[in-house]
C-alpha positions as CSV (number, residue, x, y, z in Angstrom):
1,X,-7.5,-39.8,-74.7
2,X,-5.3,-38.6,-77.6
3,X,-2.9,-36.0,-77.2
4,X,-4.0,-33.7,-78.8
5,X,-7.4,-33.9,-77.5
6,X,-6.3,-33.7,-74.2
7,X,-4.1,-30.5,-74.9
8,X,-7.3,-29.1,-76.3
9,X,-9.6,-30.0,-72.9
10,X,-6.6,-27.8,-71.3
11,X,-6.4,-25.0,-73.4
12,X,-10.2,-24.7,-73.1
13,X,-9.9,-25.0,-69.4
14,X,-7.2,-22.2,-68.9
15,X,-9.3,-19.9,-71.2
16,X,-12.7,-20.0,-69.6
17,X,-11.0,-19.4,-65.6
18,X,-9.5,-16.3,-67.2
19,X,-12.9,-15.5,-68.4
20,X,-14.1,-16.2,-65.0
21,X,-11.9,-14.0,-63.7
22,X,-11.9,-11.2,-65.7
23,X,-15.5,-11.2,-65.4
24,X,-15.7,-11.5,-61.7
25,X,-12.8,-8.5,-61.5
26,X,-15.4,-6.1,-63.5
27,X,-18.3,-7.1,-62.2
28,X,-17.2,-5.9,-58.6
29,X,-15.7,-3.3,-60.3
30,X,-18.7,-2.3,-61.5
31,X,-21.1,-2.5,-58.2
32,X,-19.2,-2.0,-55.5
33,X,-18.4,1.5,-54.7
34,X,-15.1,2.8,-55.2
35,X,-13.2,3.1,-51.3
36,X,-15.8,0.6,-50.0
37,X,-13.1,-2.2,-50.0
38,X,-9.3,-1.3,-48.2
39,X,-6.8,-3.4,-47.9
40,X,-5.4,-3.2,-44.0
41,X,-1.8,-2.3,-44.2
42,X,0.2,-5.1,-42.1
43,X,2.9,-2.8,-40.6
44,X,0.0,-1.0,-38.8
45,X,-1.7,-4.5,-37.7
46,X,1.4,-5.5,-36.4
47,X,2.1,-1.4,-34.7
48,X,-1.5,-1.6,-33.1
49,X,-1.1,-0.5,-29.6
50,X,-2.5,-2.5,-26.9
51,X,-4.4,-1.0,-24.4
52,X,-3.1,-1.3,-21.0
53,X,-4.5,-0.4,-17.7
54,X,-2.5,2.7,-16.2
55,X,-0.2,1.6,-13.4
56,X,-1.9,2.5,-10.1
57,X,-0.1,6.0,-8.9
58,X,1.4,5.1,-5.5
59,X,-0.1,6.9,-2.7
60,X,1.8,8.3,0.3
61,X,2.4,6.2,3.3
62,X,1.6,3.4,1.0
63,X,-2.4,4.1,1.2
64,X,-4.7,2.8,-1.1
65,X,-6.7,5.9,-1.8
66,X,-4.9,9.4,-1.1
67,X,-5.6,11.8,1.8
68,X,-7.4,15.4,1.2
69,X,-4.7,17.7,-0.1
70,X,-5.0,19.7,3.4
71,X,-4.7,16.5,5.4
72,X,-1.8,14.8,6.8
73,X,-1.4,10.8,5.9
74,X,0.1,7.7,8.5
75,X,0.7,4.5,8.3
76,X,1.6,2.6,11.6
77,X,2.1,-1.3,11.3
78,X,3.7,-3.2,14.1
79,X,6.5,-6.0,14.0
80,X,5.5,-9.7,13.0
81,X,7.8,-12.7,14.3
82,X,11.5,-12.2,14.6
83,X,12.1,-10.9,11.1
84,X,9.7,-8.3,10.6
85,X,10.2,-5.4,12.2
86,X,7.8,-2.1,13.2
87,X,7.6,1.1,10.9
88,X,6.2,4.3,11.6
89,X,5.3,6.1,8.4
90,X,4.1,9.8,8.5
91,X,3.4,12.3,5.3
92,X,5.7,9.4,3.2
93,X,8.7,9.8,5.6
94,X,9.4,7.0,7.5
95,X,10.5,8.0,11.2
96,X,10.9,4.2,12.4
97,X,12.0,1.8,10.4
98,X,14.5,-0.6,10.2
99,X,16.2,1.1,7.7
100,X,16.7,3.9,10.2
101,X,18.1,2.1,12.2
102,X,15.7,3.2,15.3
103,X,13.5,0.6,15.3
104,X,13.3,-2.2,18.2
105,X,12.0,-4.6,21.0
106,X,9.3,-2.6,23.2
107,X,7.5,0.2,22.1
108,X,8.1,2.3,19.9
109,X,7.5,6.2,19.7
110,X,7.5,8.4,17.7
111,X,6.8,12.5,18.3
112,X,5.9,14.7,15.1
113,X,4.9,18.7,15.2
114,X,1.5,18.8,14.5
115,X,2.0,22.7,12.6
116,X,5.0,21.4,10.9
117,X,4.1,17.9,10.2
118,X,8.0,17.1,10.9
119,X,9.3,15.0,13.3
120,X,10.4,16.0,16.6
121,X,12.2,12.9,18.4
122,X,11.9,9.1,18.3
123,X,12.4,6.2,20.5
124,X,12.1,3.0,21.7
125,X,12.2,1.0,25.2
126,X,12.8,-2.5,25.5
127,X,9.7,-3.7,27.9
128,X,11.0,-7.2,28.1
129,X,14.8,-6.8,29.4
130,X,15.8,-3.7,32.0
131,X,13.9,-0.9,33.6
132,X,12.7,1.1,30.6
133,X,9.2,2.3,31.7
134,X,9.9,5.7,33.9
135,X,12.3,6.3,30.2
136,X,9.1,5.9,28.0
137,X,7.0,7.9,31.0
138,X,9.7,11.2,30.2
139,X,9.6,10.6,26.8
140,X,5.8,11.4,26.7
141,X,5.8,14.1,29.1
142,X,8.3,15.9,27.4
143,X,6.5,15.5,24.1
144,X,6.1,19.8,23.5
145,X,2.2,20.5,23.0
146,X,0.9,20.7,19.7
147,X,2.6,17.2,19.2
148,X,1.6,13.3,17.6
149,X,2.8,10.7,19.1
150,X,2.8,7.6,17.1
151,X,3.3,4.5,18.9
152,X,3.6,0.6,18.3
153,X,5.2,-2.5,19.3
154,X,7.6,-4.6,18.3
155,X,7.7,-8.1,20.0
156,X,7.0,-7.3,23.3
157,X,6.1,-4.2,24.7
158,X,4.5,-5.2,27.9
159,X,5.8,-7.4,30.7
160,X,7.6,-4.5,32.3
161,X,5.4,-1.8,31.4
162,X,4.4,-0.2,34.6
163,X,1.0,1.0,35.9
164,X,1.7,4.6,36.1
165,X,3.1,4.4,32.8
166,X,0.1,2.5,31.1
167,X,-1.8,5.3,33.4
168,X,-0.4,7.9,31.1
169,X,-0.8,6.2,27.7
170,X,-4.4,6.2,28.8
171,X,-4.9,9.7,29.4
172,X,-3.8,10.2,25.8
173,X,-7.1,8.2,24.7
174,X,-5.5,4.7,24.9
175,X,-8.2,2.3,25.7
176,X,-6.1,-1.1,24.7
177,X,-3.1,-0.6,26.6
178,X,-3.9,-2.5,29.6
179,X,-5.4,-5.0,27.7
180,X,-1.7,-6.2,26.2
181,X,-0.4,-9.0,27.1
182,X,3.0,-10.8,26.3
183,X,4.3,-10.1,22.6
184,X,0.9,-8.6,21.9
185,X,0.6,-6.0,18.7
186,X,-0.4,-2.7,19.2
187,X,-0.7,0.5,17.5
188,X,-1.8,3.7,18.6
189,X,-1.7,7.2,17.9
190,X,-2.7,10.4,19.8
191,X,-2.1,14.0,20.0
192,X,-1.0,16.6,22.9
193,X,-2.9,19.4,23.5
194,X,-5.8,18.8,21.4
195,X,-8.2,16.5,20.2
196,X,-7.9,14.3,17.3
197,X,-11.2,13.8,15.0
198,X,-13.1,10.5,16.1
199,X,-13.7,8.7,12.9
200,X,-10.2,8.2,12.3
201,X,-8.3,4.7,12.7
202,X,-6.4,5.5,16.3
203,X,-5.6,2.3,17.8
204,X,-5.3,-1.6,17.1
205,X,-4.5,-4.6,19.4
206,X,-4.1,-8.4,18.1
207,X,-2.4,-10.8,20.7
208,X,0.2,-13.2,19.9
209,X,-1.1,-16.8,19.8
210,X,0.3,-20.3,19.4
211,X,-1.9,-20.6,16.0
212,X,-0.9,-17.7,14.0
213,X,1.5,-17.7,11.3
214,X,4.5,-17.1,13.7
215,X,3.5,-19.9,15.6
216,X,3.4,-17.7,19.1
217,X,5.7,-14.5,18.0
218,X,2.7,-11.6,16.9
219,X,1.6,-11.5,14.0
220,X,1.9,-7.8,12.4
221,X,-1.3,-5.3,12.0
222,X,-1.5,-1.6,10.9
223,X,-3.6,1.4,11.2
224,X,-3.7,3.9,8.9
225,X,-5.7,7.2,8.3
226,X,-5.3,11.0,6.9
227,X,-5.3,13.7,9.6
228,X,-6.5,17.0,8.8
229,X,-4.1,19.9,9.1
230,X,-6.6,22.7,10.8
231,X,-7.3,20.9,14.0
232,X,-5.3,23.9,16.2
């Protein structure tokens, strides 16, 4: 093709996509309404928020679902193997924990004032070495009325737990505690001097076994519950 032919063919060319485009430009100009098309700004594409589930809010006593303003909340899980040790958790405060410090092999107690919701005394008696169970018989008695007492094990809290002692856990409303055996879990809690509301979570037993996940140490369990405050 000559030259200038073919700078002709290009000329043309260039002239009718102008055309093109400056019809196209005022024909939407023209029809579509003025506002009906925005350009997104990219700084607030990019700024969007993302919308995130809130964080659960953390109940006391580590609970799933909160107590009744009016009630009290606990939380009693027992030890599991060697490493894990029992904790006592009333209201959010925990009275036995390792971090205490006053947590250890046997049972576990621990006395809270019922009007108060504080905690009183707590203690725990080795059942496996020495003479412990007249101790953890005293303990109880002198529990003041108007009292918890929150109780679990940790390891094992029964080979030299005497009758007259599991005697006295029972008249508290114990109806596990001569069903333990060696390193068996338990959990329990009662009340002195009146009577705690039935549908609550009071007491839990699981024995050790040679096909848990400690492979014949107990394996840890938990009851928890809310407690209301106008019982006496």
């Amino acid at each position: 093709m000559p030259l200038n032919r073919l700078h002709f063919v290009k000329s043309a060319g260039l002239l009718f996509a102008s055309l093109a485009a400056w019809y196209l430009g005022w024909f939407f100009a023209a029809v579509v309404p003025k506002g009906a098309v925005t350009v997104p700004n990219f700084q607030q594409i990019v700024k969007k928020p993302v919308l995130k589930a809130p964080v659960p809010k953390r109940q006391k006593c580590d609970h799933w679902s909160p107590c009744s303003p009016g009630d009290y909340a606990y939380r009693i899980l027992s030890g599991g193997g060697t490493e894990k040790l029992a904790k006592i958790c009333f209201e959010d405060d925990l009275l036995i924990s390792e971090e205490k410090g006053n947590v250890g092999r046997g049972i576990n107690i621990a006395i809270v004032n019922y009007k108060t919701g504080k905690l009183t005394s707590a203690k725990y008696f080795d059942m496996w070495q020495g003479d412990h169970s007249g101790e953890l018989m005293n303990f109880i008695k002198n529990a003041p009325e108007g009292s918890l007492l929150l109780m679990v094990t940790h390891d094992d809290g029964s080979t030299r737990l005497k009758d007259d002692a599991k005697k006295l856990v029972e008249e508290l409303g114990s109806k596990q505690i001569r069903n333990m055996k060696f390193r068996s879990s338990w959990a329990f809690i009662a009340a002195k001097g009146f009577k705690l509301p039935d549908d609550i979570q009071k007491e839990k037993i699981n024995h050790a076994g040679k096909n848990n996940r400690y492979r014949g140490w107990p394996a840890e369990i938990q009851i928890e519950g809310c407690i209301p405050r106008n019982l006496i």
